[in-house]
Backbone as ProteinMPNN parsed JSONL, in Angstrom:
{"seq_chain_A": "XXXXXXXXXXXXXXXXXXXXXXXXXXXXXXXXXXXXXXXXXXXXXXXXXXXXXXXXXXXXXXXXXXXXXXXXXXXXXXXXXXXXXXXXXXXXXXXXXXXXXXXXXXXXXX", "coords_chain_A": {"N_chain_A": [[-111.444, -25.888, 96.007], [-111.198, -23.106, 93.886], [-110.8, -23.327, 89.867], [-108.126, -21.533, 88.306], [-108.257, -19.009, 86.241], [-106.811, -16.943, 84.034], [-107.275, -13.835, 82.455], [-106.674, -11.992, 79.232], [-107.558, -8.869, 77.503], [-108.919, -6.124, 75.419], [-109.76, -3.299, 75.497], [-112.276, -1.648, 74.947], [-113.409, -3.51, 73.371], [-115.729, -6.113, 72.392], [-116.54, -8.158, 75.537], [-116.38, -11.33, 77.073], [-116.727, -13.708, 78.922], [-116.565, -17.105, 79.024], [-117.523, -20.48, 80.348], [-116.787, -23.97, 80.956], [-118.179, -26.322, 82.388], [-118.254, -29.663, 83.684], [-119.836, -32.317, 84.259], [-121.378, -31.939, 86.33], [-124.784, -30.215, 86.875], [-125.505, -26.913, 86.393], [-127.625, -25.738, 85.989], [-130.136, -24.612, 87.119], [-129.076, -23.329, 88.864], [-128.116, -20.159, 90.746], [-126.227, -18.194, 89.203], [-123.61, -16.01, 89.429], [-121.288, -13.369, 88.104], [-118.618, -11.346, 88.821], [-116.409, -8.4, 88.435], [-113.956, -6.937, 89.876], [-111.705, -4.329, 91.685], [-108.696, -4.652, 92.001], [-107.768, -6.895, 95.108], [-109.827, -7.511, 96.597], [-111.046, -5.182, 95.79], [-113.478, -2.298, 94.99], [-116.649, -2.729, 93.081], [-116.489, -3.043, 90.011], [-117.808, -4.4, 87.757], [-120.718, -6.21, 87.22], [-122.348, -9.509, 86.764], [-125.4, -9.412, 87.511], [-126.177, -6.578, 86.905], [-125.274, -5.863, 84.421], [-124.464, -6.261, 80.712], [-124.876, -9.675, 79.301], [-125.802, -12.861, 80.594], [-125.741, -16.499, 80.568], [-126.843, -19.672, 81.01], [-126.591, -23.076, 79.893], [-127.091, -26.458, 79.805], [-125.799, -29.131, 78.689], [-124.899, -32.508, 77.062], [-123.844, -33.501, 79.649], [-122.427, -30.727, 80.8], [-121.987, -27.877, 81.963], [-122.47, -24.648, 80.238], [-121.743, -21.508, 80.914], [-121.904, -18.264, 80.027], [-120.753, -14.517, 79.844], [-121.386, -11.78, 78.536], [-120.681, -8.711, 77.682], [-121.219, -5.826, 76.353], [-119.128, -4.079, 73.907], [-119.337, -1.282, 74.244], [-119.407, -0.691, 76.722], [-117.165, -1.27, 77.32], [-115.023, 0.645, 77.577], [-114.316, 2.106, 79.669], [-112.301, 0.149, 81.229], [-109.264, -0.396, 82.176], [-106.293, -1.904, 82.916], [-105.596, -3.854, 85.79], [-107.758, -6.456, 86.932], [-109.554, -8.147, 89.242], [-111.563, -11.388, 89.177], [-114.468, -13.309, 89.494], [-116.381, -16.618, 89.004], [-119.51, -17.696, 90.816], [-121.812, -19.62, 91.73], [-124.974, -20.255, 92.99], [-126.523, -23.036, 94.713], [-129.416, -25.095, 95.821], [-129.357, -23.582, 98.846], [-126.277, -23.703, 98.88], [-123.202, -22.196, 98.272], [-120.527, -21.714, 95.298], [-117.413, -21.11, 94.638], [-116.534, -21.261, 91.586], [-114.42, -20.624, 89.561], [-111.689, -18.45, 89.586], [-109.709, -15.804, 89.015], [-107.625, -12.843, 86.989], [-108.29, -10.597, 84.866], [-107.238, -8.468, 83.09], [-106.983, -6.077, 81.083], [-106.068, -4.15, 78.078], [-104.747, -1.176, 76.574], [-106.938, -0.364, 73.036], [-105.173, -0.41, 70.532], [-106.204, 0.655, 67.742], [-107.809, 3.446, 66.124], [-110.44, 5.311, 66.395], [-111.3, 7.392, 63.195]], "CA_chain_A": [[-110.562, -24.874, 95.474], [-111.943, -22.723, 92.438], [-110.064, -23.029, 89.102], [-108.089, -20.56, 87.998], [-108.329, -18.605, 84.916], [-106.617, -15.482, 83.677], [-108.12, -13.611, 80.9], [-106.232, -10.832, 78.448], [-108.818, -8.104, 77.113], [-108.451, -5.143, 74.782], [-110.471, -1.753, 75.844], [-113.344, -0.48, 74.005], [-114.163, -4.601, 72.891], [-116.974, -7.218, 73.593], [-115.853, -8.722, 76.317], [-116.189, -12.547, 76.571], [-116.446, -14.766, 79.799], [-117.175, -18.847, 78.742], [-116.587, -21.167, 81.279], [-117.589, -25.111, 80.759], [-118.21, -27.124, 84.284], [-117.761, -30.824, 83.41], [-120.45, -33.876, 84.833], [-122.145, -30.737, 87.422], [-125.711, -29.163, 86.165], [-125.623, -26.044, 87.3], [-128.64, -24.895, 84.541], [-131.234, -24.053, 87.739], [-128.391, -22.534, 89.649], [-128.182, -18.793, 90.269], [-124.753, -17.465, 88.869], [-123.014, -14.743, 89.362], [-119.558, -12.833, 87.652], [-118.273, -10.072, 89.429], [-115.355, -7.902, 88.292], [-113.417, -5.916, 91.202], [-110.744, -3.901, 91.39], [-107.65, -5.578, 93.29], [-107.341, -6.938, 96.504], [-111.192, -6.994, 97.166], [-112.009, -3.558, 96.003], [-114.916, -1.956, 94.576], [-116.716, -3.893, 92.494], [-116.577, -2.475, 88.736], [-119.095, -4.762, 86.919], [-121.76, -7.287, 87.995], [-123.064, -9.629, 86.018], [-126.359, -9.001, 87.366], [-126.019, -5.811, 86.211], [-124.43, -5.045, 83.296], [-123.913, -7.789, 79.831], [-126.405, -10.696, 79.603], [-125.406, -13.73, 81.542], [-126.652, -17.127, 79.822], [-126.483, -20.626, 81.268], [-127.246, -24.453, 79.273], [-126.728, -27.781, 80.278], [-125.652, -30.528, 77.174], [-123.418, -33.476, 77.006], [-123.313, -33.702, 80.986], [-121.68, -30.415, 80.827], [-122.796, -26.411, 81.858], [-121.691, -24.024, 80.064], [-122.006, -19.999, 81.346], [-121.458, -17.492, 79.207], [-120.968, -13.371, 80.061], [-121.278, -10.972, 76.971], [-120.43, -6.967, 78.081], [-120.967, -5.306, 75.023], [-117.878, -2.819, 73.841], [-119.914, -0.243, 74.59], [-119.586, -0.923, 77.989], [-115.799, -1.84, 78.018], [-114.493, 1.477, 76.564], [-113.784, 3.067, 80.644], [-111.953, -0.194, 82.007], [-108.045, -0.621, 81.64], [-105.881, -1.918, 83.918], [-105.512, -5.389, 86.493], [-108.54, -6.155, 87.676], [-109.936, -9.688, 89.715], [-113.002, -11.606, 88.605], [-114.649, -14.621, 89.777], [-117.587, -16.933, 88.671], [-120.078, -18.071, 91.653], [-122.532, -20.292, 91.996], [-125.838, -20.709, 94.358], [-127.826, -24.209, 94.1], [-130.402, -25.287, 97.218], [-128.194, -23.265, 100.285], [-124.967, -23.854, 98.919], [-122.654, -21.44, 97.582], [-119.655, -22.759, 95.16], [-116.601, -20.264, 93.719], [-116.171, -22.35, 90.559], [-113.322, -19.754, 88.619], [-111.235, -16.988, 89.505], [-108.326, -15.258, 88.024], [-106.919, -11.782, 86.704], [-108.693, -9.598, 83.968], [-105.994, -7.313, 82.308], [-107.552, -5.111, 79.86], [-104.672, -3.363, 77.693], [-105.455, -0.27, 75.439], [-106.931, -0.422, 72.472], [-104.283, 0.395, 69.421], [-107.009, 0.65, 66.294], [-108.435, 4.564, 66.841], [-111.209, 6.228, 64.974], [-110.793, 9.193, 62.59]], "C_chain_A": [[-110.996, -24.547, 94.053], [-110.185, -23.23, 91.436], [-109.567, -21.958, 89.001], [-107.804, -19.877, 86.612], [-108.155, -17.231, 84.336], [-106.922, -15.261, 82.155], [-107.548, -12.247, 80.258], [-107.437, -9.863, 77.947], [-108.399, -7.073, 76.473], [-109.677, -4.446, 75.201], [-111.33, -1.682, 74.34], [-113.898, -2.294, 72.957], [-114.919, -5.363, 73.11], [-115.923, -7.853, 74.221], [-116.962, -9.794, 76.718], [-115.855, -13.282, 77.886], [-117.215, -16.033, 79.166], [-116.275, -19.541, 79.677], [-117.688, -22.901, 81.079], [-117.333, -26.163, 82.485], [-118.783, -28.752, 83.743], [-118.8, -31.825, 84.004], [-121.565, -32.578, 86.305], [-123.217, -29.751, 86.814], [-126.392, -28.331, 86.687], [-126.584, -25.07, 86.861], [-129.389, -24.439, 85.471], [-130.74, -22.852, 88.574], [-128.221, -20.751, 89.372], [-126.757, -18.399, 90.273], [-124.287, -16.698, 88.912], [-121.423, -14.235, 88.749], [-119.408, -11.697, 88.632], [-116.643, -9.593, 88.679], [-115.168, -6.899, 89.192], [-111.879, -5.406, 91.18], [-109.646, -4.151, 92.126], [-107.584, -5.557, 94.434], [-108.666, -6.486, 97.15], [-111.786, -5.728, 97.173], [-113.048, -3.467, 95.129], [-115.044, -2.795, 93.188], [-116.852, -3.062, 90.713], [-117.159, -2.894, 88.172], [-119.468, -5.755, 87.275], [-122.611, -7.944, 86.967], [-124.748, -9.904, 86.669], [-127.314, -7.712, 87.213], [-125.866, -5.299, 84.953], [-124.683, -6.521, 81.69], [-125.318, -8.742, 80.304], [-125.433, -12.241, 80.286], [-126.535, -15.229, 81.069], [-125.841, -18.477, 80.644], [-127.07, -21.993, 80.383], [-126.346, -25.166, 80.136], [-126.915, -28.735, 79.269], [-124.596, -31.331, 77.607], [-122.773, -33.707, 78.215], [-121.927, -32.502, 81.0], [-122.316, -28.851, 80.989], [-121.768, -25.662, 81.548], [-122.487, -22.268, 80.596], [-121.288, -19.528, 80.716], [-122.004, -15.936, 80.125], [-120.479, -12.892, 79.276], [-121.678, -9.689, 77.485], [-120.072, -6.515, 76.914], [-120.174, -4.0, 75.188], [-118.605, -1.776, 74.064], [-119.731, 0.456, 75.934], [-118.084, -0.981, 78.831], [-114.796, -0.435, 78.144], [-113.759, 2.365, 78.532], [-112.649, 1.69, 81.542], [-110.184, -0.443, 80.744], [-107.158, -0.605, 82.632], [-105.909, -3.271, 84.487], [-106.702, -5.337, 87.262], [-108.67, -7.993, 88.213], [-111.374, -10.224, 89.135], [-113.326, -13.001, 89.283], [-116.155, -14.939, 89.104], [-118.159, -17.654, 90.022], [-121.503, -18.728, 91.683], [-123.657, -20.38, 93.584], [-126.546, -21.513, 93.835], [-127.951, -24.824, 95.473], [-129.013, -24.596, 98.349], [-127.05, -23.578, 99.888], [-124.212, -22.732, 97.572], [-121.385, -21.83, 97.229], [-119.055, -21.115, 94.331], [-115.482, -20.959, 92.737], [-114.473, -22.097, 89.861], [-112.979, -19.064, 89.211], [-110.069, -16.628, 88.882], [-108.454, -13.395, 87.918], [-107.555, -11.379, 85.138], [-107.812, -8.667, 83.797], [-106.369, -6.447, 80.763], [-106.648, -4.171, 79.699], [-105.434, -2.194, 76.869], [-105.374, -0.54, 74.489], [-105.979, 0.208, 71.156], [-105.08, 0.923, 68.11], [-107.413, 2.112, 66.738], [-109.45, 4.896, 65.366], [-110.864, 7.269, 64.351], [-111.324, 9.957, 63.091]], "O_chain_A": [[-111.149, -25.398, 93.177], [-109.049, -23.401, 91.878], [-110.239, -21.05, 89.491], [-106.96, -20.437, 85.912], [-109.098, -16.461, 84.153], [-106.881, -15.973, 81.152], [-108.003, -11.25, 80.819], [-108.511, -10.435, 78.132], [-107.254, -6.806, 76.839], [-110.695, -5.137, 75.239], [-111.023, -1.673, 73.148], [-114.656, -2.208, 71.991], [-115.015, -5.539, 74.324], [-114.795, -8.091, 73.79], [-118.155, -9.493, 76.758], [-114.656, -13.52, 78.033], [-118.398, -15.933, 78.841], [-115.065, -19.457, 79.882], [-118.917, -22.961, 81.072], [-116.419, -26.429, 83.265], [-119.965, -28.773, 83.4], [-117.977, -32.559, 84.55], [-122.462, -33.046, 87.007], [-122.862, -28.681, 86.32], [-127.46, -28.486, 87.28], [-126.545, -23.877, 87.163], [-129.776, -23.372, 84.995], [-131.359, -21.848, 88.927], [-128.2, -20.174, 88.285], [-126.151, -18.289, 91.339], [-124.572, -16.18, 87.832], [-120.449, -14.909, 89.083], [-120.427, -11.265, 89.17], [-115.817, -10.473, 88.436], [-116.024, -6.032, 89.371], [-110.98, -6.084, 90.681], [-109.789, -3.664, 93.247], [-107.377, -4.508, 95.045], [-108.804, -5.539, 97.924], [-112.587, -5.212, 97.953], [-113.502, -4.45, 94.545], [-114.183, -3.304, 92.471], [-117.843, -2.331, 90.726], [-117.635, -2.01, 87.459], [-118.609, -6.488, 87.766], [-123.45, -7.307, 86.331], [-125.305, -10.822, 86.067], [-128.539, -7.629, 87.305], [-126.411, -4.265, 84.567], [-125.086, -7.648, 81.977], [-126.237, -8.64, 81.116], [-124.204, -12.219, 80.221], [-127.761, -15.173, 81.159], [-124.636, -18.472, 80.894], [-128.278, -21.865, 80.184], [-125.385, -24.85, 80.837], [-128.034, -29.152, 78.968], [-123.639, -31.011, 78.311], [-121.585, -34.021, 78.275], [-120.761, -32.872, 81.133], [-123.163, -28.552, 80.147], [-120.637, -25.667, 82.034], [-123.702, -22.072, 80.565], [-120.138, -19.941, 80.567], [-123.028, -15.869, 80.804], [-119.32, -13.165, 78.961], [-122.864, -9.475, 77.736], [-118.962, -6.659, 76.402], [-120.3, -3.136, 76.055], [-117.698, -0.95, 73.961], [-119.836, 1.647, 76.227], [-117.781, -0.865, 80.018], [-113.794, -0.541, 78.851], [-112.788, 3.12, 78.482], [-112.109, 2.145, 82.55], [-109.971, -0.563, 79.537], [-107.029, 0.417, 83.306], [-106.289, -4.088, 83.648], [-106.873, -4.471, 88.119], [-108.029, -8.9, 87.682], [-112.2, -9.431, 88.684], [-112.394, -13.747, 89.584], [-116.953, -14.072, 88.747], [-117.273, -18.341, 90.531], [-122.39, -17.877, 91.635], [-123.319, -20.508, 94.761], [-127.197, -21.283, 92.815], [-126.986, -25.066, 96.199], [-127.926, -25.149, 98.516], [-126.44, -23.889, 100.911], [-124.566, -22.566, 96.405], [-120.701, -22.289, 98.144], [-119.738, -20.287, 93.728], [-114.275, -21.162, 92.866], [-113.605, -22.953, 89.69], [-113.927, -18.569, 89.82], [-109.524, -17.446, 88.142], [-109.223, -12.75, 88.631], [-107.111, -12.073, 84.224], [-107.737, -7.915, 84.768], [-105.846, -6.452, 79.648], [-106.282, -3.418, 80.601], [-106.618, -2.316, 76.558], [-104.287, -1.007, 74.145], [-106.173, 1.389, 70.868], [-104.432, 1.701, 67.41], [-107.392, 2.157, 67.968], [-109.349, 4.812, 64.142], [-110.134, 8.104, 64.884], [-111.112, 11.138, 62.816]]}, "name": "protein", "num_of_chains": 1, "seq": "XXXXXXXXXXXXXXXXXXXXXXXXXXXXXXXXXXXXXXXXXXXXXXXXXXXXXXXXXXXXXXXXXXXXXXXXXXXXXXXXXXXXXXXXXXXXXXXXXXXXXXXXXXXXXX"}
């Protein structure tokens, strides 16, 4: 059973997945994020797409990081789903999931 992990977000900012996986080194493993739009719909950003997608392994501990630069964030707003996924030799593991809620930004330019 994945963790679960809901994440707040403001529109039009870097947006910020870190997730640390505990005594499991998942540094060779191929990772994936996905963001989708509720209830299994279309998929709105991929991290093998979009943002850079970075994995280490220290201290008997992997951490994955996904960095979607504001550039990028500025069209999403709204409830969306997300999960983090894992492939290492034939096995596929769905480590995280949860609820992405990106609110509008209040700061505006002149």
């Amino acid at each position: 059973m994945p963790g679960v992990a809901n994440k707040l977000a403001v529109r039009g900012d870097t947006l910020r997945f870190k997730f640390a996986i505990v005594g499991v080194n998942l540094s060779a493993s191929d990772a994936h994020i996905q963001i989708r739009k509720p209830n299994g719909g279309a998929i709105v950003m991929d991290s093998a797409a979009v943002g850079t997608l970075t994995k280490s392994w220290a201290n008997s501990e992997t951490t994955i990081e996904w960095v979607i630069p504001f550039s990028l964030t500025g069209t999403l707003i709204g409830k969306y789903e997300y999960d983090l996924e894992t492939t290492l030799t034939g096995e596929r593991t769905t480590w995280v999931q949860g609820v992405l809620e990106v609110e509008a930004d209040i700061t505006r330019t002149a």
